[in-house]
N, C-alpha and C positions, 0 to 999 in steps of 0.2 A: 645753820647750826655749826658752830663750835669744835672741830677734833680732834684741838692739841691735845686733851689728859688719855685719847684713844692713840693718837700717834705716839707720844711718849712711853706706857706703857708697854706697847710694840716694839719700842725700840731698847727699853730695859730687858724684853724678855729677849730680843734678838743677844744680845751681848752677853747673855746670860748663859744662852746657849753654845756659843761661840767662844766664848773666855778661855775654856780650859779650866785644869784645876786648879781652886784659891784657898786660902786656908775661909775658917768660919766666921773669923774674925774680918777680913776684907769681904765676905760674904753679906754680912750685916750691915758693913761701912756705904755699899752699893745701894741694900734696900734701902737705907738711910737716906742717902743721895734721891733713891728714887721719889719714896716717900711725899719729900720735903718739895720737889720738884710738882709733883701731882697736888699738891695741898698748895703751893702757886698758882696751879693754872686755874684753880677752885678759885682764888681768893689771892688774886695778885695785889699785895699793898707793901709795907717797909717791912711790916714783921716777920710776913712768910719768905718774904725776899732773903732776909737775913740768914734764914736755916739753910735757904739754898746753896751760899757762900761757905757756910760752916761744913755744911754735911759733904762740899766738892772736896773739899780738903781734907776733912774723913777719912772718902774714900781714896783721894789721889794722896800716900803721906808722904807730902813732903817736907812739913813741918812738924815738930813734936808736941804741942799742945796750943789749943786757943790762944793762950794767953801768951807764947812765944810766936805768934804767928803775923807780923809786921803790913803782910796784907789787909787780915782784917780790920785792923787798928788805920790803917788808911783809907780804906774803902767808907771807914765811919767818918773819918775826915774827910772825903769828898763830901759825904751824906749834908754833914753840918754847915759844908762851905756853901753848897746852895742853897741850903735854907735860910742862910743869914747874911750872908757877904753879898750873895749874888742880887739881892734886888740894887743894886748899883748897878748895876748894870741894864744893858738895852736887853740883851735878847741871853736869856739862860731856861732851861728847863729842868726836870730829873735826868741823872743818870744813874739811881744808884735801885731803882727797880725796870728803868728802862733795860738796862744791862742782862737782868734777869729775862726778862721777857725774849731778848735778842737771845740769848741761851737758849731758853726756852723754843723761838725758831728756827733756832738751829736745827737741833735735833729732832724737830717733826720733818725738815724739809730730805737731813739725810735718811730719815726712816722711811718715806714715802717717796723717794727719788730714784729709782735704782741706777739711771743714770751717773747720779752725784755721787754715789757710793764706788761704781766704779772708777771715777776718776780719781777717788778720794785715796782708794787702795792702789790703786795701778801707778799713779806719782807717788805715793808715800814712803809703799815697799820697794820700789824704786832705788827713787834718792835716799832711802835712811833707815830705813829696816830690814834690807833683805839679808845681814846676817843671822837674822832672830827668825831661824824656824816654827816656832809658837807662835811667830805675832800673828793679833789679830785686831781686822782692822777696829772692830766694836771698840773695842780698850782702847786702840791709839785715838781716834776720835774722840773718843770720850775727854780726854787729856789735855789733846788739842786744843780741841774745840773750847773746852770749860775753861782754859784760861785764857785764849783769843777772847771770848766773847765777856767771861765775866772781865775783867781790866781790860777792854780796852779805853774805859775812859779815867781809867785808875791816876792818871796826871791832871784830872781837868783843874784841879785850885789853881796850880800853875797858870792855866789859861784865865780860870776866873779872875785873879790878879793882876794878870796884865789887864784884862776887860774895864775891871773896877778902874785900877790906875786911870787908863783913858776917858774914860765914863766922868771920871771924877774930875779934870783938867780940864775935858771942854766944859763940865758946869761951872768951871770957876774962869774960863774966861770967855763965859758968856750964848754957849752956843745955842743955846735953845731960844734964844731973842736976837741971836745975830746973826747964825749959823758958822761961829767959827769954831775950826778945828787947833787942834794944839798935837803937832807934830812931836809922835814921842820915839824913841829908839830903844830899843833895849837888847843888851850886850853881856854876854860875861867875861870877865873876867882872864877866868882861868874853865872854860867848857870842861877839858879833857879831864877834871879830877870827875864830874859825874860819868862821863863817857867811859869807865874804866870798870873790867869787873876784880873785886878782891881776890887775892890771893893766900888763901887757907892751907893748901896742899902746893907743892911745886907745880906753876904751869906747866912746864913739859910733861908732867905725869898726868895731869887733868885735862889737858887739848891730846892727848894720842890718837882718843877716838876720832876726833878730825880732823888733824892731820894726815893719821893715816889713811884716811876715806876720801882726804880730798889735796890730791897732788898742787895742785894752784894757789894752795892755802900761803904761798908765799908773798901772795899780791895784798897779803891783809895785815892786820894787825890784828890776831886773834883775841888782845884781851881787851879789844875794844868793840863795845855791842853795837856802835855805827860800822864797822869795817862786818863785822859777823854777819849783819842783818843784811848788809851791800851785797856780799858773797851767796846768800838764800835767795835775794833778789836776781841776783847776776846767773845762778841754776835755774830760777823756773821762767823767769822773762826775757832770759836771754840779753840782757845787757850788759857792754862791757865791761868787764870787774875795774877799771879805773879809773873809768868815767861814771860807774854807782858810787863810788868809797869816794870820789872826788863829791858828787854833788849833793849828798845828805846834809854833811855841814854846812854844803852854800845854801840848801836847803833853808837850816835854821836862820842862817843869817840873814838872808834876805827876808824871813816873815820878823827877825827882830827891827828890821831898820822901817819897819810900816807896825810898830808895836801889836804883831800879830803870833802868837805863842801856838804852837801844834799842839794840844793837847797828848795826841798820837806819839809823838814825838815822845815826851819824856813818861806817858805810859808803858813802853816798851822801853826804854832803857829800864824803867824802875820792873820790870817782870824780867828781865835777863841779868842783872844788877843781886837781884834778891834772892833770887833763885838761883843763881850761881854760888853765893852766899851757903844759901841753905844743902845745896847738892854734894858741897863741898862738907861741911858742917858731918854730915850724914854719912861720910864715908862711900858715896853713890860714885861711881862712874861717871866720867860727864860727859858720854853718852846720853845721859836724862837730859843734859840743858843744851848739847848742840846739835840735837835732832827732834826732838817733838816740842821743846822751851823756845827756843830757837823758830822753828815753822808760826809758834802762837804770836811772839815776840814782832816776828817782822809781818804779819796780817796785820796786828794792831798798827805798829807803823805806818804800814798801807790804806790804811782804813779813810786815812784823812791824804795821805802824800800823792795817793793817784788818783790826780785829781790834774785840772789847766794848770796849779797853782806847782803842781811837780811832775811825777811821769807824764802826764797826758800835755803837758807843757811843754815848748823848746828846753833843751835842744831834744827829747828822746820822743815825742809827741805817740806815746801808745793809744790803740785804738781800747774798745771794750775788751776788759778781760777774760779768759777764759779758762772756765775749772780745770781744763789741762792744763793748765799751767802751775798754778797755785792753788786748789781747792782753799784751802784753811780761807786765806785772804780775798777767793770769791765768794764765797756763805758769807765772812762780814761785811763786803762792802753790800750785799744785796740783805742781809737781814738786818742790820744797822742803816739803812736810808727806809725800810720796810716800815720799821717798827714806829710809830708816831701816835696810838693809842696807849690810856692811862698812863700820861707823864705831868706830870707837875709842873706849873710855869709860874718863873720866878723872874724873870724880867721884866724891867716896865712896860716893854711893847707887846709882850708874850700873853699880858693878863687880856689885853682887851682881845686878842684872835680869838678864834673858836678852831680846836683841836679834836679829835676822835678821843674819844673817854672808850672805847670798848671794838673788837674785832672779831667777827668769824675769819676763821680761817681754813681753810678746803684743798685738800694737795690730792684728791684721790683720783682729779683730773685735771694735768697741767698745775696754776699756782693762783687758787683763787683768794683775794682776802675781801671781807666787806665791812667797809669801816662804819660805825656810829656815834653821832656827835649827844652828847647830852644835852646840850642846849644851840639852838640854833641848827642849821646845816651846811655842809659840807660842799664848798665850790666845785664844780668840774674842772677849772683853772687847778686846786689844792692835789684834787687824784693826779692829774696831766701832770707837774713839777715833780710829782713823787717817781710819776712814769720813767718820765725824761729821765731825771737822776741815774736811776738804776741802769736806765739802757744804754748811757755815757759809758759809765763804768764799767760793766761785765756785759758778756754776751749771754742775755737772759736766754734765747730762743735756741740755745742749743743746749741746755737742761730742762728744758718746760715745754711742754706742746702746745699749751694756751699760759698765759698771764693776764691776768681782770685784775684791776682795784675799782670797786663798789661802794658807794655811798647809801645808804639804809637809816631814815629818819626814823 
């Protein structure tokens, strides 16, 4: 049986009670949020999907209306880019309800984790809230969390693009009857005008809050969201602040000169980009975008970067990560490799596999899920890679006392 729309719940009413007082208007904005969330896990498809997205921002405002709201007008351009563009490609699926779903377990796994919760609070108020005697952790999570998980694949056209381009080169010289490849590179120009956030208000008056919170802030280049993201990196994993701020860009570059685009990558520039934008816009303190935008910003980064292909790579070779370290960025590398039921496949290779169409899932001992295929069934080889994944990455066994994936024809 099923207990995300019971964990969820549970976890609205937890933060509900925890909050503090809001006015009635952010009161409604919440049920809203909740609402639209429970009617997901009822009836996950594009539609219900979509309210999810709407009603986060609702309740988090950091935008002024729908229609000024630059997120959702690209989140619907991701939507279209894989319904149309991407069958060029070899291997593409959804990400634009998968995203939701990863939302979605999130917040079961911190509502029934007490574990997770602690490390979630105990690092947060830590490194970044412990002037805000109110905080609480429910609301920072919330925050976090909803935009780590809803964008982190908010750059994938980028990626689709580059896919198609290559996809499209080897059809035309020949590859599918010859097996050749056609070496492609890709470069920019001038990087640093994306890598840059606006400036609305005087930097010196919009970086004080971290500055003054972080003395070493001198090793960076604060209005740059790779040097920012390096510095969040370089507090929770411990690695040297000049040798992260050095290797993010080598990062890019070496996946351009094998035509391979991080999707991760310019998801997070464009959530720390945007929202710097908007934070600014709004007269807010930027305290809002370099402590909990910030934490979202560099999880999504992480989500694809620690991996052999970066951190877990020469020269910094990290082992599995751990929720002390980075909570935000351990929930998505483990509910992002998790999630592989009701996604849409739009790749040439993607149509003929057989995927899980549907999920229970069971946290009320350890982290059970049992996946179900609609047509066909599900390899032990298929559960075992999912395995593997996850226990590369994070240290699953020191937030869960048991971990099962299940197969149920």
């Amino acid at each position: 049986m099923d207990k995300q729309r019971q964990y969820i719940e549970e976890f609205y009413k937890r933060m509900m009670s925890n909050v503090g007082a809001i006015t009635e208007k952010d009161l409604d904005a919440i049920k809203s949020a909740e609402s639209a969330t429970l009617a997901f896990v009822d009836d996950p498809c594009v539609e219900t999907a979509h309210k999810v997205y709407n009603t986060y921002f609702d309740a988090y405002k950091i935008f002024e209306s729908e229609s000024e709201n630059p997120f959702l007008q690209l989140i619907e351009l991701m939507r279209y880019f894989e319904e149309t563009v991407s069958i060029m490609t070899v291997n593409q699926r959804d990400h634009f309800v998968h995203s939701v779903n990863v939302f979605v377990l999130g917040f079961c796994i911190y509502e029934k984790n007490e574990k997770f919760r602690k490390a979630f609070a105990d690092v947060n108020r830590e490194l970044s809230d412990s002037a805000y005697s109110d905080w609480c952790a429910e609301s920072s999570f919330f925050i976090r969390w909803g935009t780590a998980s809803l964008f982190h694949d908010v750059g994938y056209p980028v990626q689709i693009l580059s896919n198609t381009l290559k996809s499209y080169l080897d059809l035309i010289a020949g590859g599918a009857e010859t097996g050749k490849k056609v070496k492609v590179e890709l470069a920019f120009e001038d990087f640093e005008s994306l890598n840059a956030l606006d400036e609305i208000v005087p930097m010196p008056e919009f970086t004080k809050s971290f500055t003054e919170h972080y003395p070493d802030h001198v090793y960076i280049n604060i209005t740059k969201p790779t040097d920012l993201m390096a510095h969040r990196i370089h507090e929770t994993l411990g690695i040297d602040i000049r040798a992260i701020v050095k290797d993010i860009p080598d990062y890019i570059k070496r996946g351009g000169k094998i035509c391979m685009i991080d999707h991760g990558v310019y998801s997070s520039l464009i959530v720390l980009k945007w929202y710097a934008a908007a934070i600014q816009k709004l007269g807010m303190d930027g305290y809002s975008l370099f402590f909990p935008v910030l934490d979202s910003a560099t999880a999504i980064l992480l989500h694809n970067y620690y991996s052999v292909y970066g951190l877990q790579g020469k020269p910094f070779e990290l082992g599995p990560m751990s929720a002390y370290q980075n909570p935000t960025a351990y929930l998505l590398l483990l509910c992002d490799s998790l999630q592989e039921w009701n996604r849409a496949s739009y790749g040439t290779s993607n149509l003929e596999k057989i995927y899980p169409s549907e999920a229970s899932v069971d946290l009320d001992d350890g982290l059970s899920i049992v996946l179900k295929a609609e047509k066909g069934e599900l390899s032990g080889e298929y559960l075992g890679d999912i395995e593997k994944d996850v226990r590369s990455k994070i240290n699953i066994d020191e937030m869960f006392d048991s971990f099962r994936l299940l197969t149920e024809s």
